[in-house]
DRENDO-309165 format. One record per residue: residue number from 1; x, y, z of N, C-alpha, C in turn. Coordinates in steps of 0.02 Angstrom, whole numbers, plus 50000, padded with zeros to 5 digits. Layout:
BEGIN
ATOM pos n.east n.north  n.up ca.east ca.north ca.up c.east c.north  c.up
ATOM NUM      X       Y     Z       X        Y     Z      X       Y     Z
...
//
This chain:
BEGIN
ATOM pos n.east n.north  n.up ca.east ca.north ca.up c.east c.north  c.up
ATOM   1  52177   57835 49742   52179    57895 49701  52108   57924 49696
ATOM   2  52085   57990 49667   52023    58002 49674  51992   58030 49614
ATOM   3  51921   58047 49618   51921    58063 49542  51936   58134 49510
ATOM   4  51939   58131 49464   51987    58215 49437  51916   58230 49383
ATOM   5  51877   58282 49444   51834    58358 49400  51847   58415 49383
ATOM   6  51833   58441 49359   51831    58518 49343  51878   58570 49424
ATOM   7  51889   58583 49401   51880    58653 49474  51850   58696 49489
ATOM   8  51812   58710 49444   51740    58747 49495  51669   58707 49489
ATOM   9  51668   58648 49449   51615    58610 49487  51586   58601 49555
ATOM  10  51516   58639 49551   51496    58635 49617  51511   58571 49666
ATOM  11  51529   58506 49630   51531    58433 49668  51601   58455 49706
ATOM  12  51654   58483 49688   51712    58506 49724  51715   58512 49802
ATOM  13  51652   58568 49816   51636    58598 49872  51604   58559 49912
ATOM  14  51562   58510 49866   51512    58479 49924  51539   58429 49930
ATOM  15  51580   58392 49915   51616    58327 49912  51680   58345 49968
ATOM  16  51733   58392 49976   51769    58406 50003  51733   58432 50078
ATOM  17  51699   58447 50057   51639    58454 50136  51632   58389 50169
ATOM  18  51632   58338 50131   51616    58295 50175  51676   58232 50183
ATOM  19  51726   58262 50165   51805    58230 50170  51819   58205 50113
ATOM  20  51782   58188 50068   51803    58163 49998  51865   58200 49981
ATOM  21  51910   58159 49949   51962    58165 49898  51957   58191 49844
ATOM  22  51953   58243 49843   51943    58256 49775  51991   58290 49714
ATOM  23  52040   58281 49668   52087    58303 49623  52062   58356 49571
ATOM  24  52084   58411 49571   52055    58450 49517  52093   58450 49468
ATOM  25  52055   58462 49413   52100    58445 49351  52152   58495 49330
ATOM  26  52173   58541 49363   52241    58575 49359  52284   58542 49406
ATOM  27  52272   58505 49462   52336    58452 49471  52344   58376 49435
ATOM  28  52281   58366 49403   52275    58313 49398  52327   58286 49321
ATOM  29  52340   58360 49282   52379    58368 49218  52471   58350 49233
ATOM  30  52467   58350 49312   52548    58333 49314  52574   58286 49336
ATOM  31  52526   58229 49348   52529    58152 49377  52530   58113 49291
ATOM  32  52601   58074 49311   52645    58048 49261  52605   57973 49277
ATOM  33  52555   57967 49274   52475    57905 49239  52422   57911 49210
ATOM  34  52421   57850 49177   52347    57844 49126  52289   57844 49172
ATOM  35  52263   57907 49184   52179    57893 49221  52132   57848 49195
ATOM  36  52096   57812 49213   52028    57784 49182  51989   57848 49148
ATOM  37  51988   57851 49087   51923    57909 49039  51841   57875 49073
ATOM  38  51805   57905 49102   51736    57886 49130  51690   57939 49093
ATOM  39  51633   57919 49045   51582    57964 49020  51509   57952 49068
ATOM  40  51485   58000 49081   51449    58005 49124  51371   58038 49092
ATOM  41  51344   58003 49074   51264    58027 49052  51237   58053 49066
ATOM  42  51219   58104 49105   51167    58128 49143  51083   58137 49131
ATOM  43  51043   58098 49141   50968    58115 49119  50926   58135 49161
ATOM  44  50939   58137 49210   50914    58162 49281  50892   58235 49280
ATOM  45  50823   58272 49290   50821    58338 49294  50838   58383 49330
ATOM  46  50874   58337 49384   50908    58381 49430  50993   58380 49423
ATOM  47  51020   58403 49354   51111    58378 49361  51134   58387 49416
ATOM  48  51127   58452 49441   51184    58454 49487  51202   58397 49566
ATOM  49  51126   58397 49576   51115    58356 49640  51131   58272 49614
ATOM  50  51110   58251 49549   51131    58183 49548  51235   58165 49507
ATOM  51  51236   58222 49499   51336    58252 49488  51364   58229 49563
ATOM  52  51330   58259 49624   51343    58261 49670  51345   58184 49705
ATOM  53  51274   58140 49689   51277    58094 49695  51310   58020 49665
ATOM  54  51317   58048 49619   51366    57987 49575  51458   57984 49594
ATOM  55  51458   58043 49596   51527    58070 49605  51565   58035 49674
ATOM  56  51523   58045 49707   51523    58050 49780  51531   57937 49778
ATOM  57  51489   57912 49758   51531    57842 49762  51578   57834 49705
ATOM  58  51578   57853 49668   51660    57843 49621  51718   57844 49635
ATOM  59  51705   57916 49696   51772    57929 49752  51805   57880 49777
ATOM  60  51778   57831 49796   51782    57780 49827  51846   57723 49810
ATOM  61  51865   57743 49766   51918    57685 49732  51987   57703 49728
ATOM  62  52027   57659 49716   52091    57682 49717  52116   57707 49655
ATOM  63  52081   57704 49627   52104    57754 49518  52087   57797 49531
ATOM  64  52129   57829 49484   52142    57896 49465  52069   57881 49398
ATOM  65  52021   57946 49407   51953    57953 49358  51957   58007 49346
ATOM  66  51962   58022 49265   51929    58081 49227  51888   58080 49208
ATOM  67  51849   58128 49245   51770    58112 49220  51725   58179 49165
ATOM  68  51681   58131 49121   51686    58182 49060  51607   58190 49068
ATOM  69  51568   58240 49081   51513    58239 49086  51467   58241 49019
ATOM  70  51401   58222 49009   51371    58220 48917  51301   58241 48938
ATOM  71  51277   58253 48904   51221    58292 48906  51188   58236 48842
ATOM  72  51120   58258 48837   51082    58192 48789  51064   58249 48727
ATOM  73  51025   58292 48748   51005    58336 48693  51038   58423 48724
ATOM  74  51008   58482 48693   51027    58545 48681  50954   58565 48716
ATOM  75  50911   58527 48739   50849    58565 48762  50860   58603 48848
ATOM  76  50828   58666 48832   50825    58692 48925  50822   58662 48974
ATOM  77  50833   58668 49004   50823    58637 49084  50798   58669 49126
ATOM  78  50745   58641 49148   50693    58680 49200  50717   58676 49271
ATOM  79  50785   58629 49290   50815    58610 49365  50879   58637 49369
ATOM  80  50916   58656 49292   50966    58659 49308  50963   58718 49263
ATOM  81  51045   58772 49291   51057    58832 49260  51087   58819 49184
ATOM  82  51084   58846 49138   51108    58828 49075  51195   58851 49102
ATOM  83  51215   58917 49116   51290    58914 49132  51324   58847 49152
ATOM  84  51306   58820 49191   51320    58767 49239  51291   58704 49155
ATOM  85  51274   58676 49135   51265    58655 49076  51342   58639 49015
ATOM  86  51353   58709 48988   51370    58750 48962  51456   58742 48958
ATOM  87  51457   58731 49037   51520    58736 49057  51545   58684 49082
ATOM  88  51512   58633 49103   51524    58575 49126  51520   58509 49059
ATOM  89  51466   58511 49031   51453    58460 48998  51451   58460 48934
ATOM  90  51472   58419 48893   51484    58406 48804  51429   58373 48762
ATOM  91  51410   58372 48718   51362    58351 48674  51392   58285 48634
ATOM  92  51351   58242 48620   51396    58186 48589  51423   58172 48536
ATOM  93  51415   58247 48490   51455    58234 48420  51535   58268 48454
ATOM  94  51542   58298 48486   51594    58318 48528  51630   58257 48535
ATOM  95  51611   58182 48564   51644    58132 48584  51649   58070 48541
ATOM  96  51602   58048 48491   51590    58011 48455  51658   57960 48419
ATOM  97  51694   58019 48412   51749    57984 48396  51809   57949 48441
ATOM  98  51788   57955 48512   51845    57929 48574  51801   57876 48590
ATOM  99  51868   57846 48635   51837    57790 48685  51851   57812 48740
ATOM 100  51832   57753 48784   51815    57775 48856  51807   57729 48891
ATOM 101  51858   57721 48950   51875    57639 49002  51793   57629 49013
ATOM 102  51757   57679 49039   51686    57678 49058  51627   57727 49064
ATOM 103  51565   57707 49058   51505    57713 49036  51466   57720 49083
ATOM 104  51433   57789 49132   51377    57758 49164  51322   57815 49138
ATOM 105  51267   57785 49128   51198    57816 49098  51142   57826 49158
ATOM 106  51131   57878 49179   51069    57882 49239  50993   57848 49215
ATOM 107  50971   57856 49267   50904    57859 49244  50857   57913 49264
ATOM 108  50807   57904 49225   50764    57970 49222  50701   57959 49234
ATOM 109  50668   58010 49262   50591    58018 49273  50525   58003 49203
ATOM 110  50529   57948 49178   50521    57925 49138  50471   57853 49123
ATOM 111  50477   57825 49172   50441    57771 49175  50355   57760 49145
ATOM 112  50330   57796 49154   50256    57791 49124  50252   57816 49053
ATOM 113  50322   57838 49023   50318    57866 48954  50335   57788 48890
ATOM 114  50303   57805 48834   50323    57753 48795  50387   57770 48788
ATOM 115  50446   57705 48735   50497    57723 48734  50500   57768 48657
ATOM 116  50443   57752 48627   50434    57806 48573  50425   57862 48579
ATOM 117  50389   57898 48622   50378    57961 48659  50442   57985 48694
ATOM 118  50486   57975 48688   50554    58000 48745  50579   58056 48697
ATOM 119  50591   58096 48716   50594    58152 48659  50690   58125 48632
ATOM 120  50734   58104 48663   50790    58079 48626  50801   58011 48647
ATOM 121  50757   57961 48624   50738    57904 48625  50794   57876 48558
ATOM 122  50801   57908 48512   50835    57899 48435  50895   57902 48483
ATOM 123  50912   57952 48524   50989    57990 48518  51011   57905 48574
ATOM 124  50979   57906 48613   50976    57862 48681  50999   57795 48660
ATOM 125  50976   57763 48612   50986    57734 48546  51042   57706 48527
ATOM 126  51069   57784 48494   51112    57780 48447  51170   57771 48519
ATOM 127  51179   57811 48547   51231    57804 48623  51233   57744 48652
ATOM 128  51182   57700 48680   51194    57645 48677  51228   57588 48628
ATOM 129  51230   57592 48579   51250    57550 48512  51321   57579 48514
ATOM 130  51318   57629 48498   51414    57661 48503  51432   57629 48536
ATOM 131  51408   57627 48630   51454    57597 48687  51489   57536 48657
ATOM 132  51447   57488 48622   51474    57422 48573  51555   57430 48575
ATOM 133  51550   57493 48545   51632    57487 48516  51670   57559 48526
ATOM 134  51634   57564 48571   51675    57632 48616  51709   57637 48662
ATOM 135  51657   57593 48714   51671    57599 48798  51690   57535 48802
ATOM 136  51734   57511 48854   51751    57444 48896  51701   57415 48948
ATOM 137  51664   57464 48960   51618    57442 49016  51555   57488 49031
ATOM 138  51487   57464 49031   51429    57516 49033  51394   57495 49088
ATOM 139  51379   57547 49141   51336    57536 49199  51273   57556 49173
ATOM 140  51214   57550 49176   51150    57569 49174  51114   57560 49228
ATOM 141  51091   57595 49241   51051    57648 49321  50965   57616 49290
ATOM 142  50899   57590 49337   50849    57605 49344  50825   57619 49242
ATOM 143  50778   57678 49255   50770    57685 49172  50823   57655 49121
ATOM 144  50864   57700 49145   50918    57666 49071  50930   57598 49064
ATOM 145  50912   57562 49118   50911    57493 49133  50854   57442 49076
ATOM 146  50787   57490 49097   50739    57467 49060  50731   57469 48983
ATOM 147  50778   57546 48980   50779    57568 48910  50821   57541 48852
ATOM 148  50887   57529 48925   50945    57477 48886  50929   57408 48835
ATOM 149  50864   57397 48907   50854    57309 48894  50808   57301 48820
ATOM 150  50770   57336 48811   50729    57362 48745  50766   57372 48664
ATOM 151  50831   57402 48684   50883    57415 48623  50909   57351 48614
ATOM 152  50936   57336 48677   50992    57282 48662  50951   57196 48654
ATOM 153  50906   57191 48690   50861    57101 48707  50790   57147 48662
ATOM 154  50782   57176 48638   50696    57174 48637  50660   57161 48675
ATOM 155  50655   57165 48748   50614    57151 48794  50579   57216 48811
ATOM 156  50524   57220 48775   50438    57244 48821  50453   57280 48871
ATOM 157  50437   57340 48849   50415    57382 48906  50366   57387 48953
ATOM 158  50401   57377 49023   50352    57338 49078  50357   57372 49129
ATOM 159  50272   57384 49137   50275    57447 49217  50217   57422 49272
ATOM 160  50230   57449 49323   50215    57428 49386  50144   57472 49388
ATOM 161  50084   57443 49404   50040    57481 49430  50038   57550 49481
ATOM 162  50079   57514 49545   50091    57561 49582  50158   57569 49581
ATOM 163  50185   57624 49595   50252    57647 49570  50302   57613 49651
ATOM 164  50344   57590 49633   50399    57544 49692  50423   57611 49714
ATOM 165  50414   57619 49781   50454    57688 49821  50465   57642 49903
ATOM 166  50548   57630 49894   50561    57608 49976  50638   57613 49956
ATOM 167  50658   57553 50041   50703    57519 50029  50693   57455 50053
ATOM 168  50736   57417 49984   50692    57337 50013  50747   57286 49994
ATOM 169  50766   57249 50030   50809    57196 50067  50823   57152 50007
ATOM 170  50862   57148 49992   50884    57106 49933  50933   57053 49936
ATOM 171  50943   57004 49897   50982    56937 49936  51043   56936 49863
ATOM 172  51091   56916 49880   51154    56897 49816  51138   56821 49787
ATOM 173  51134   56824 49711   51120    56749 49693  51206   56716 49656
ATOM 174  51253   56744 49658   51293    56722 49625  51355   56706 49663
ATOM 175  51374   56652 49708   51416    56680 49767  51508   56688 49740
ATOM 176  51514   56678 49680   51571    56678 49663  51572   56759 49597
ATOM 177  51513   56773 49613   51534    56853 49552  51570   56901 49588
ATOM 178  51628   56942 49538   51666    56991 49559  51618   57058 49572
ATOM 179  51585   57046 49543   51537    57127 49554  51497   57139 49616
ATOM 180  51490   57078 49649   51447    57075 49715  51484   57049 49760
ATOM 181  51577   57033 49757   51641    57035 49788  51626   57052 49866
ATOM 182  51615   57050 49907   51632    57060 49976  51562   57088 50016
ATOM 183  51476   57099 49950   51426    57089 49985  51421   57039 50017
ATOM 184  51365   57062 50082   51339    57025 50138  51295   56981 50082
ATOM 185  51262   56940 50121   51216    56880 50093  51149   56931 50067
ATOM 186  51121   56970 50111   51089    57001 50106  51111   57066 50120
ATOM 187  51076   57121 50095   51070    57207 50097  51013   57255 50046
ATOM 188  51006   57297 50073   50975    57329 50067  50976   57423 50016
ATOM 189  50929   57419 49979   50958    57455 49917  50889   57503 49925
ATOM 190  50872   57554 49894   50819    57607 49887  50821   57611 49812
ATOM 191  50748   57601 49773   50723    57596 49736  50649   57651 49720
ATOM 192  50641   57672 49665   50591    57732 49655  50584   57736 49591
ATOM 193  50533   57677 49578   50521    57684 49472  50458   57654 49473
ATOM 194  50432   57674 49412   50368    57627 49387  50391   57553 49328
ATOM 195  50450   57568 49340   50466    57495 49287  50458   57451 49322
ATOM 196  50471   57395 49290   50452    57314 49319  50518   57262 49304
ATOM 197  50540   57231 49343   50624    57182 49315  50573   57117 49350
ATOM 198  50529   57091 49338   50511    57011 49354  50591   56968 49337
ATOM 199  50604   56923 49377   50656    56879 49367  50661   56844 49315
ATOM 200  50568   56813 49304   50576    56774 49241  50562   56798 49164
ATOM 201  50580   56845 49166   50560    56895 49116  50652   56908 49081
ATOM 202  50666   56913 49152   50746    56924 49112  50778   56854 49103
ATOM 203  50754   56819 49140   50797    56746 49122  50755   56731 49050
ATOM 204  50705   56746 49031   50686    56710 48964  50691   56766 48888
ATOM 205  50718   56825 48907   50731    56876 48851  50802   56892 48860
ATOM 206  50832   56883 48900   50896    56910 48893  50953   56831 48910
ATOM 207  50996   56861 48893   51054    56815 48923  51098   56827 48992
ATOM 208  51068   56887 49010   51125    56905 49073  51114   56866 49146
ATOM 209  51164   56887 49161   51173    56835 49243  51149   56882 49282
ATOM 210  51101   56854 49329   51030    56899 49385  51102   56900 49434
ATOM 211  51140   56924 49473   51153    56931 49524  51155   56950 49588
ATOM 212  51098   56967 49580   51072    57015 49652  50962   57016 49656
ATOM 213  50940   57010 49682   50869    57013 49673  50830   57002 49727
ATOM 214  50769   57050 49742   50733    57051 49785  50658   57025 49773
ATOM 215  50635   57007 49815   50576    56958 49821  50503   57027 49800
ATOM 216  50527   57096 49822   50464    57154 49809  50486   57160 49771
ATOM 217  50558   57177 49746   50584    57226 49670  50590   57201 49638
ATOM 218  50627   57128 49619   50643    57096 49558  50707   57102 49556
ATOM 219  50719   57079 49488   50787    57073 49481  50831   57129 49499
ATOM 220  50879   57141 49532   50927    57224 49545  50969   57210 49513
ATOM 221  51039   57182 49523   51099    57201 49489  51104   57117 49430
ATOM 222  51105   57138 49353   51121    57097 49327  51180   57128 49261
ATOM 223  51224   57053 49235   51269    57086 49172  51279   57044 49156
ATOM 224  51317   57061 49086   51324    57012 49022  51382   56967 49051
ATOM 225  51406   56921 49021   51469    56868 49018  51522   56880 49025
ATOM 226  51523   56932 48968   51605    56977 48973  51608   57025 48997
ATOM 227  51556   57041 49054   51572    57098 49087  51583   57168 49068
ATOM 228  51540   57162 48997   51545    57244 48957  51484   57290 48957
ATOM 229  51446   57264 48995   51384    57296 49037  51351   57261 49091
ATOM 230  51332   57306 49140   51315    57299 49207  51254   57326 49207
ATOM 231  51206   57329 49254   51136    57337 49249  51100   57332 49321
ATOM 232  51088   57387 49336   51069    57414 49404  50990   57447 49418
ATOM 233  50951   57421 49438   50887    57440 49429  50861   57474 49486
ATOM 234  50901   57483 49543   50896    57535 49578  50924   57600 49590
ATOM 235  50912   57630 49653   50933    57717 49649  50993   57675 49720
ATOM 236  51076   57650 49692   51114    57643 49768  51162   57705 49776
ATOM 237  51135   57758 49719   51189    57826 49734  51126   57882 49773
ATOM 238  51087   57856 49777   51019    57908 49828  51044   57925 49875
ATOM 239  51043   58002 49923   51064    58000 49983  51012   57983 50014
ATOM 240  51011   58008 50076   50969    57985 50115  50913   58011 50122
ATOM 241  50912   58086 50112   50825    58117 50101  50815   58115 50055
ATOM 242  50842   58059 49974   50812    58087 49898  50748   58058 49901
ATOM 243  50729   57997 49925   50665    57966 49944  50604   58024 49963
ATOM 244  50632   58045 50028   50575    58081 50070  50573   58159 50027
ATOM 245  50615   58175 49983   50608    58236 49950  50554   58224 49893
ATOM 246  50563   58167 49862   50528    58145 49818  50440   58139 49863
ATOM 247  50441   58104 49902   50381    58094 49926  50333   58142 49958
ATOM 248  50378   58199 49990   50330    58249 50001  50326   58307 49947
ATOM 249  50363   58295 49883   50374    58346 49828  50293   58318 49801
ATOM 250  50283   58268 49812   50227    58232 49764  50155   58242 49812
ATOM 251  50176   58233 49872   50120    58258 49929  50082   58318 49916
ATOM 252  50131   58363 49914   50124    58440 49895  50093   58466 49847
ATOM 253  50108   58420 49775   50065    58428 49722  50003   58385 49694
ATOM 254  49989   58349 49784   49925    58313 49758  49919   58237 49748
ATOM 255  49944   58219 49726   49971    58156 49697  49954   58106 49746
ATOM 256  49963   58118 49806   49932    58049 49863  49979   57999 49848
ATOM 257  50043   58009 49849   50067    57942 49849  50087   57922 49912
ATOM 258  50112   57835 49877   50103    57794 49958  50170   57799 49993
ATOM 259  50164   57792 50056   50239    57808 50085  50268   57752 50057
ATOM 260  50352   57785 50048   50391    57730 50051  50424   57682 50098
ATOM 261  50407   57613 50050   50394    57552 50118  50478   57555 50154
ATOM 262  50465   57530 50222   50535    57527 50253  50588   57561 50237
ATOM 263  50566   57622 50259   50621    57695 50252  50618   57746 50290
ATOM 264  50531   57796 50322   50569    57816 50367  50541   57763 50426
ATOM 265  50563   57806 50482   50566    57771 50557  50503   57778 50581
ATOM 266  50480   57711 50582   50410    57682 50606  50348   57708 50573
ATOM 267  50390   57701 50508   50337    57726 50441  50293   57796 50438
ATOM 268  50334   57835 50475   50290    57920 50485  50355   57949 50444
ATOM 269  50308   57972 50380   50355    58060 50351  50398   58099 50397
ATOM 270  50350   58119 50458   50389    58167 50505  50432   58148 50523
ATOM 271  50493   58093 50520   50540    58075 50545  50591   58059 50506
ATOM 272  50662   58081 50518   50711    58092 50472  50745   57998 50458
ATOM 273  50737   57987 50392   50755    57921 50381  50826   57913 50375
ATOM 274  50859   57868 50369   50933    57843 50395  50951   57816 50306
ATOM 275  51016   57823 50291   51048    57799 50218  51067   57742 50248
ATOM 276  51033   57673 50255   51049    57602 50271  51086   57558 50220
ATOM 277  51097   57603 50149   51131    57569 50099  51205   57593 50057
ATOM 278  51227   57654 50103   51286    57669 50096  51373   57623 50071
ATOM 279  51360   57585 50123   51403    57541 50123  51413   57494 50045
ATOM 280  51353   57469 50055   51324    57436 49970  51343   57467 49919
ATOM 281  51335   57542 49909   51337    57550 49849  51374   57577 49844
ATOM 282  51437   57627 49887   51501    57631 49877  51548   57572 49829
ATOM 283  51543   57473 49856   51557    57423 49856  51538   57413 49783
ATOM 284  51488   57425 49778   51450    57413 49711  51499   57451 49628
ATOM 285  51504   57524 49655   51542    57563 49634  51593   57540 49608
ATOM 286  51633   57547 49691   51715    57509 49663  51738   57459 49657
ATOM 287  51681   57407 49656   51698    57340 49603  51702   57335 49537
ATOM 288  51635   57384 49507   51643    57388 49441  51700   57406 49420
ATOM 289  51714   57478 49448   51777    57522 49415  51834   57456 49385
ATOM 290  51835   57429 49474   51911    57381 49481  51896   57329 49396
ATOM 291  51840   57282 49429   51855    57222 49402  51808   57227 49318
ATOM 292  51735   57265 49301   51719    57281 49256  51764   57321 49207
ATOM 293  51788   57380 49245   51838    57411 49183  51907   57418 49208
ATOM 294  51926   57419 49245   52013    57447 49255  52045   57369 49229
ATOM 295  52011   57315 49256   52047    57247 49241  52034   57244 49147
ATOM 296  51986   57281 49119   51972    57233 49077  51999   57276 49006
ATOM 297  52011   57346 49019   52029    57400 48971  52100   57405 48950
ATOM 298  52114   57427 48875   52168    57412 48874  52218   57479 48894
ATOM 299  52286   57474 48893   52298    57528 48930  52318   57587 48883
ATOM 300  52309   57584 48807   52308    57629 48743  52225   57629 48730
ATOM 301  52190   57649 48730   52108    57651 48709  52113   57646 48648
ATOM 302  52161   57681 48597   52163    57684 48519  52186   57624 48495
ATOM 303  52228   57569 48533   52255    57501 48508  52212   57455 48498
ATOM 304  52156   57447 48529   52110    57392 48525  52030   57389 48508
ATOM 305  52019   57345 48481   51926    57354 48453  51909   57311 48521
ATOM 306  51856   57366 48523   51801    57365 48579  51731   57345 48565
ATOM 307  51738   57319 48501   51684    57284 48472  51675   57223 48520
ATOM 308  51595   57236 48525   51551    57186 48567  51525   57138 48515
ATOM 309  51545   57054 48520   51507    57047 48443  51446   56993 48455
//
């Protein structure tokens, strides 16, 4: 089944462009099933292009997804059109009172900022803590990852001298977890933050299970016990030029940054780099959906406490 957006969401066009399935929500009102409810965070300054990218592995599964887009605050957007805003996405006193099979929170250009300085650092907060007893299942992306880990463990905000820009080879540590279900031993993920996930940093502040981790990046995919949050510290919904857009966006304005390691071909800019982690993070995707929330939600959202305790 596929996921059910808007109908004039720009993701419509560009998704069906590239064979995606896509259900618009005027057919999606006459299919006699309970969709999975999916809230979707967006913090990214570019909505539309990372709408495009999230969307685009969600497709991937066999549920039927209504997906509800949220916005964090009411402030302008310098990337995106306010119409397109406006019309697509809800504010969270709008939702406060529903639940929702699932939770995914982006991350944002953010990393060198304190978490006191985040201009809705409070709101960011308060949305996380709701999930407690809202959502069945919360993905957290990169920042929200770091930001998550701060609300929920108290763990220190921790950043990288030089900012991690590649893609870099990562190994599975858990060979019996459902979330890393039918990864290779090893694969390869694209990463672009100034945060820091040291391994032993999360094994001694948090309780969650490391299941995925690279020897340059650190820890990548880790989650709690009961499977009511997941935790992803890389970019595996990036296409394939978000890297090299980023790197010569930063070229352009000076910045001298370093290429990103093992991405393009034979380490020259001028050459168009390859999405080597497609496969991965489609997989990644529709494991959660399956086994994080479709297995674990109940099939009335209003019948049951979703209290995390």
């Amino acid at each position: 089944m596929p996921i059910c957006i808007p109908d004039s969401l720009p993701a419509v066009d560009v998704l069906r462009n590239e064979n995606v399935f896509v259900m618009l929500s005027s057919r999606a009102n006459t299919q006699e099933i309970r969709p999975l409810k999916l809230l979707f965070l967006n913090l990214m300054p570019k909505k539309i292009e990372t709408e495009n990218q999230f969307l685009r592995l969600l497709s991937n599964s066999s549920l039927q997804i209504n997906i509800q887009l949220l916005r964090i605050d009411q402030r302008e957007s310098k990337n995106t059109p306010a119409e397109h805003l406006n019309s697509f996405y809800c504010d969270f006193d709008n939702i406060r009172e529903q639940n929702f099979d699932g939770l995914i929170i982006t991350g944002a250009p953010l990393g060198k900022v304190p978490f006191t300085d985040v201009v809705y650092w409070d709101k960011f907060v308060e949305i996380v803590n709701w999930a407690k007893e809202h959502v069945t299942s919360t993905l957290f992306v990169c920042w929200a990852v770091q930001a998550a880990l701060n609300v929920l463990y108290d763990l220190p905000k921790l950043t990288r001298t030089q900012k991690l820009s590649g893609v870099y080879q990562h190994n599975t540590l858990q060979s019996n977890a459902i979330l890393t279900r039918g990864f290779d031993d090893t694969f390869v993920a694209p990463h672009s933050r100034y945060a820091d996930f040291p391994v032993d940093k999360i094994q001694n502040y948090t309780d969650l299970t490391i299941l995925a981790a690279s020897d340059i990046a650190g820890a990548y995919l880790m989650s709690t016990a009961d499977k009511r949050m997941a935790f992803v510290t890389g970019h595996p919904e990036y296409d394939a030029f978000t890297l090299a857009n980023e790197y010569h966006r930063d070229v352009k304005a000076g910045l001298a940054p370093a290429i990103p390691q093992y991405y393009f071909p034979n380490n020259d800019p001028n050459q168009s780099p390859k999405a080597t982690w497609r496969s991965h993070a489609y997989l990644l995707f529709s494991n959660w959906l399956n086994y994080y929330v479709y297995q674990l939600t109940p099939f009335d959202l209003k019948t049951r406490n979703l209290t995390i305790d």
